[in-house]
N, C-alpha and C positions, 0 to 999 in steps of 0.2 A: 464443303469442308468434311475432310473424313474424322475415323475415330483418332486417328495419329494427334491431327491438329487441336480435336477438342484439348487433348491430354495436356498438348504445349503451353494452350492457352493458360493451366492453371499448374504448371511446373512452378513457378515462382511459390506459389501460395504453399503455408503450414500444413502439415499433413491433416491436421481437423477440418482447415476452412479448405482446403484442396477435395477433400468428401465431400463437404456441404456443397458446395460450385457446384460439383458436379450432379449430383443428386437435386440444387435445384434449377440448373441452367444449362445441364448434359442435352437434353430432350429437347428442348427449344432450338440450340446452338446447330444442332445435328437436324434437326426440321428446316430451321431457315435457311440451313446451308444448301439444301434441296430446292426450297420454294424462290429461294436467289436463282439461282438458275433459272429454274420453270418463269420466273419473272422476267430472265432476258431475254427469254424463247415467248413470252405472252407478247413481251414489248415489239419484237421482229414481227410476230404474225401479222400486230394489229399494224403496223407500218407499212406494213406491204397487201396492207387490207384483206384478208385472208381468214377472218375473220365470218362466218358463215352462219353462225345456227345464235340465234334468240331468244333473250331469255324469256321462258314460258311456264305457264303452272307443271307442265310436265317435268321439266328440270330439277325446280325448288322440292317438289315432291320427288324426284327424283333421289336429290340429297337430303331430305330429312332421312328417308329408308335407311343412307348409307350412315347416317348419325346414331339412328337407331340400331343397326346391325351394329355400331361401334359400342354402344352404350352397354348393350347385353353383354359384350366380350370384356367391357370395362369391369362391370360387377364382378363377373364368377373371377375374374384374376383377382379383385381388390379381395375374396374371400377368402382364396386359397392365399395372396397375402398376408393376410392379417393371421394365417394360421401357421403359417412358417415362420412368420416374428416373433413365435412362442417358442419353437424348438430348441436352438439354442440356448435360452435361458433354459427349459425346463432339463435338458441333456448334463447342463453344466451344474444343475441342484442333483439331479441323481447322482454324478461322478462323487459329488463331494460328498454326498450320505453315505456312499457305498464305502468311498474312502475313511470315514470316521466310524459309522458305526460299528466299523470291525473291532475298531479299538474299547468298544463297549463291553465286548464279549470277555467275560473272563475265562481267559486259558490258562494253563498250568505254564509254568517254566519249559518244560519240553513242549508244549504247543505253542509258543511263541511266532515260531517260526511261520505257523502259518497266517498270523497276520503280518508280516512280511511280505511271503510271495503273493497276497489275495491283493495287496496295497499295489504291490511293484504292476501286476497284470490290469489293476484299475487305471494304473497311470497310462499304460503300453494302449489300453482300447483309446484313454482319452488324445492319446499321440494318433494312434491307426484312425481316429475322426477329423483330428485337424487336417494331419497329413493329405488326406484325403478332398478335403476342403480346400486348401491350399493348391492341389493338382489339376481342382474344378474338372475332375474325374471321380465321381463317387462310384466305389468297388465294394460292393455291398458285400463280393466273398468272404474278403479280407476282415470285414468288420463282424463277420458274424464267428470267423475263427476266434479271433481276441475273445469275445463274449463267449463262447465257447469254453475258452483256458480260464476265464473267468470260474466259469459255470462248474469246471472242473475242480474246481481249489474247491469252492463252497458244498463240493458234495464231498470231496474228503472233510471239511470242519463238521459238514452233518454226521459223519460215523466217528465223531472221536467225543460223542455227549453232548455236543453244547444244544440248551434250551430250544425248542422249534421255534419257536418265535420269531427268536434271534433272525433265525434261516429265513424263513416267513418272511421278514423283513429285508433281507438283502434280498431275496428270489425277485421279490414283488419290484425292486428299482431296480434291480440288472432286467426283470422283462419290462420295466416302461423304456430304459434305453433301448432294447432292440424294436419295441413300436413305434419309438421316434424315428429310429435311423432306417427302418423302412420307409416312415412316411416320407424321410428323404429323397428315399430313393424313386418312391413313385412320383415325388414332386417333379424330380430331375429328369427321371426316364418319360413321363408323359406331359403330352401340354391340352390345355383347355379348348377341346371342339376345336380337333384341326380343321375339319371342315368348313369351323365359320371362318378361321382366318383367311382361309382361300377362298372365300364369299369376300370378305370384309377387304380384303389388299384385292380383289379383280375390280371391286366395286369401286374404292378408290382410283385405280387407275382409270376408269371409264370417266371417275368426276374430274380427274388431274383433266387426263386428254380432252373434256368436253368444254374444259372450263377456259384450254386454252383458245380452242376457239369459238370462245362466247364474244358475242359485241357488246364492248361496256363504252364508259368513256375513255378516250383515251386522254385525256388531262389526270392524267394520273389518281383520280378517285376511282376509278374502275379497276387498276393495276394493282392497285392495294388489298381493294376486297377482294380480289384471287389470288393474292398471294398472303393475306390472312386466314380465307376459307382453306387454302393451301397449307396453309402452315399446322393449323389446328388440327384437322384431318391428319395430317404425317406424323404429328407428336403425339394424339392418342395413340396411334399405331405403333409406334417407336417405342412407346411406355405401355403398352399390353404386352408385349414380347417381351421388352426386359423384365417385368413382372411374373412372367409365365415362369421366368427358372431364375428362382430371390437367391441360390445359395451360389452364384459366381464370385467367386474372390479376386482379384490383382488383374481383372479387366476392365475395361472401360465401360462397367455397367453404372447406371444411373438408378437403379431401383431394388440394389442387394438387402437383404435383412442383416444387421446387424453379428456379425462374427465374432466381434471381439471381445467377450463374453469368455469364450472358449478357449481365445488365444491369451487371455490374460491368465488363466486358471492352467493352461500346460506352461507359462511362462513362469509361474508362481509355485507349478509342483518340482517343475526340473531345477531352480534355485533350492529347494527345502527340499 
């Protein structure tokens, strides 16, 4: 079953519970689709008796190794997970400080305008981030120009009097957005010890291929635990990769962080 099928299977459902399916049954659905197979290919070998190698403490020990090399890749992704579930929230508290606390400032009747165009530019970066999100092409140029135009307003309301503070205060959340939207970027542009993955997916392939031809029983208690052992191995592997890049949107990913944070606050600025 490819990604196309997963998606069909959960067309019918709500757009809420249509997420959740897939976030908790994406990973599985797409593992067994695989281990189905490998199960019709285990069923033919052992039929045709083809069947060769034995199971022995070298094996078992064999795949504990490949558990363990899985385990280690499980962590550092679950870390830099849990560290991108933060972004978006904290992205969308900065937009809305920046956004209000201009309105703090007291400006004269002719300075007015500049909390105008400071407001209209905070909108335009929180646009130039979704947009971005939404392309699942993060363009880090684009987002550092808007911060930029930003940066430019704020250094005109620095020369026309107003309080440091004030300044102080916006400088300091216009630069935690651009440290967010870097860490972005390095989230998206790099992934966790490419090298183990090509440890960890050769390893797996050597336990697929060994396993198909291991001698179990063929009354279908032996079919099962290699197509369990199978299945389990392919769906941590499935869910560290989708994990390695949390900010995919409007794909068939099973393990994004939360966007809609971001898209509720542009949906909420361009109405008001």
């Amino acid at each position: 079953m490819n990604n196309t099928r997963i998606t069909d299977i959960v067309d019918y459902l709500p757009v809420g519970e249509k997420k959740s399916f897939k976030q908790r049954y994406g990973v599985a659905i797409r593992a067994g689709s695989v281990t189905l197979g490998l199960l019709v290919v285990k069923f033919i070998i052992d039929y045709f008796s083809w069947s060769l190698i034995t199971i022995n403490p070298l094996l078992t020990a064999f795949l504990g190794g490949v558990f363990f090399t899985i385990g280690i890749l499980f962590a550092g992704a679950v870390s830099d997970y849990k560290e991108a579930e933060k972004i978006p929230g904290e992205l969308a508290v900065a937009l809305k400080t920046l956004n209000k606390d201009i309105r703090v400032i007291p400006f004269d009747k002719k300075q007015e305008h500049f909390v105008v165009a400071f407001r209209q530019e905070v909108k335009n970066l929180l646009y130039t981030i979704t947009d971005n999100l939404r392309s699942n092409s993060w363009k880090l140029k684009t987002i550092d120009m808007q911060i930029e135009k930003v940066n430019i307003i704020l250094g005109q309301i620095s020369r026309v009097g107003v309080q440091p503070n004030f300044i102080i205060k916006l400088r300091n959340e216009l630069t935690l957005i651009d440290r967010l939207c870097h860490r972005i970027d390095t989230i998206e542009e790099t992934s966790f010890i490419p090298a183990a993955y090509t440890i960890a997916e050769l390893a797996i392939g050597i336990i697929l291929l060994l396993l198909l031809f291991v001698q179990v029983d063929v009354s279908y208690g032996g079919l099962v635990i290699v197509d369990a052992v199978s299945m389990v191995l392919l769906s941590l592997l499935f869910l560290i990769k989708d994990m390695d890049n949390p900010f995919e949107y409007g794909k068939d990913s099973f393990a994004d962080v939360e966007l809609g944070i971001l898209f509720n606050l542009e949906e909420y600025w361009k109405k008001n």
